[in-house]
C-alpha positions in Angstrom: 264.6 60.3 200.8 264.5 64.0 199.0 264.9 66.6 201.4 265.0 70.7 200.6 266.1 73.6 202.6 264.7 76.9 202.2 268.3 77.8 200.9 267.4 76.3 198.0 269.4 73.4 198.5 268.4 69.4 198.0 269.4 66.5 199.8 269.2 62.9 198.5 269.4 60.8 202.1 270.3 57.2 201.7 271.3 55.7 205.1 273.8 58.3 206.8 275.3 60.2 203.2 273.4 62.8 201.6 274.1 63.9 198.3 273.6 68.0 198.5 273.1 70.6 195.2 271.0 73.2 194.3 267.5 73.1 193.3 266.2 74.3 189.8 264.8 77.4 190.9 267.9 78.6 192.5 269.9 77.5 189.3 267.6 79.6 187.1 267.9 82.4 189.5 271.4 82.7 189.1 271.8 82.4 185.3 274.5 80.6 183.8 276.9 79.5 186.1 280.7 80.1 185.3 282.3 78.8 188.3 281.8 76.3 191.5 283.9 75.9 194.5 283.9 73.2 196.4 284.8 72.0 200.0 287.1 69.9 200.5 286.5 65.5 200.9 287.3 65.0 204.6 286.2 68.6 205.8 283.9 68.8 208.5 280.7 71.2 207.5 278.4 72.7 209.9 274.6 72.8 209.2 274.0 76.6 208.0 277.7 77.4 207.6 278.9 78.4 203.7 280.0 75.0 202.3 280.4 75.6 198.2 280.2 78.8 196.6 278.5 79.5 193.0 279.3 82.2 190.5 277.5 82.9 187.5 277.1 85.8 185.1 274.6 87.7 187.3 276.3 87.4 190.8 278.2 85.1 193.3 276.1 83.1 195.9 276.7 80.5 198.8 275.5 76.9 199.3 274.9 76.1 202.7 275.5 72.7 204.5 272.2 71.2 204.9 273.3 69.2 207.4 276.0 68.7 209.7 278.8 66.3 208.6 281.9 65.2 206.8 282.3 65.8 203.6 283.0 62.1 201.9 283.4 63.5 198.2 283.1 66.5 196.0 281.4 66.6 192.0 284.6 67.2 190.3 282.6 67.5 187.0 281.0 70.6 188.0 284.1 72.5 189.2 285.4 71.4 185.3 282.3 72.1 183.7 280.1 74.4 185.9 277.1 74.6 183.4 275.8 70.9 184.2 274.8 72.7 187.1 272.2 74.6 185.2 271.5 71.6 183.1 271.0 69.2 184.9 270.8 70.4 188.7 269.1 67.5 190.3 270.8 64.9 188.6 274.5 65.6 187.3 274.9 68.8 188.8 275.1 67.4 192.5 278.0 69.4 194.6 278.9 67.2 197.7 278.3 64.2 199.7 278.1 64.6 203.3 278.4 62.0 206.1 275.6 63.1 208.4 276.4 63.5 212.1 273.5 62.2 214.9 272.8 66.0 215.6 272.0 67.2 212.2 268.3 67.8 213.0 266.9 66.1 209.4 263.1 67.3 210.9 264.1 70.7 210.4 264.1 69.8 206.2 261.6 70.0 204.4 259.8 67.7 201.8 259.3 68.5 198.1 255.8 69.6 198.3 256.7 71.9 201.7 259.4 73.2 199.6 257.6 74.1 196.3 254.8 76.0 198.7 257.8 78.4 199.6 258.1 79.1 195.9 254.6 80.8 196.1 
């Protein structure tokens, strides 16, 4: 199940994990990234609370938990090589996996169409 956050985030939800990163649009509004920090596997990440932060040539920016959970493991690739975040966002790009806790509210997400309305 593909979720999206009006942070510009995306979740792929299989069972209780989501896979979290950044959508397209934010990618291209930040330019070329040149650096990604990463939480920590094992951390505990609260739903709106600064999980991952981005920097690229134009500015630094946070990526918020989506969700509330653990973090089960981190894209190391991206922290190596931050531009397969602007080539391939969805896909390769992905930042963390998060075990989702029973209060993390997954209503409150959004679906691609809902999401792509926000755009304008």
């Amino acid at each position: 199940m593909l979720k999206f956050t009006k942070d510009h985030e995306w979740l792929q939800i299989e069972g209780d994990v989501a896979t979290v990163g950044i959508t397209k649009y934010a990618q291209e509004q930040l330019g070329d990234l040149v650096f990604v920090d990463l939480p920590a596997p094992g951390a505990s990440v609260e739903k709106g609370a600064v999980a991952a932060v981005v920097e690229s040539v134009k500015a630094a920016s946070d990526v918020y938990a989506p969700v509330t959970g653990e973090i089960t493991e981190v894209n190391q690739a991206i922290v190596d090589q931050p531009g397969l975040v602007n080539s391939d966002p969805m896909g390769g790009g992905w930042f963390f996996k998060v075990k989702i806790s029973g209060n993390s509210k997954l209503d409150e997400l959004m679906d691609e169409s809902a999401y792509l309305a926000t755009l304008g």
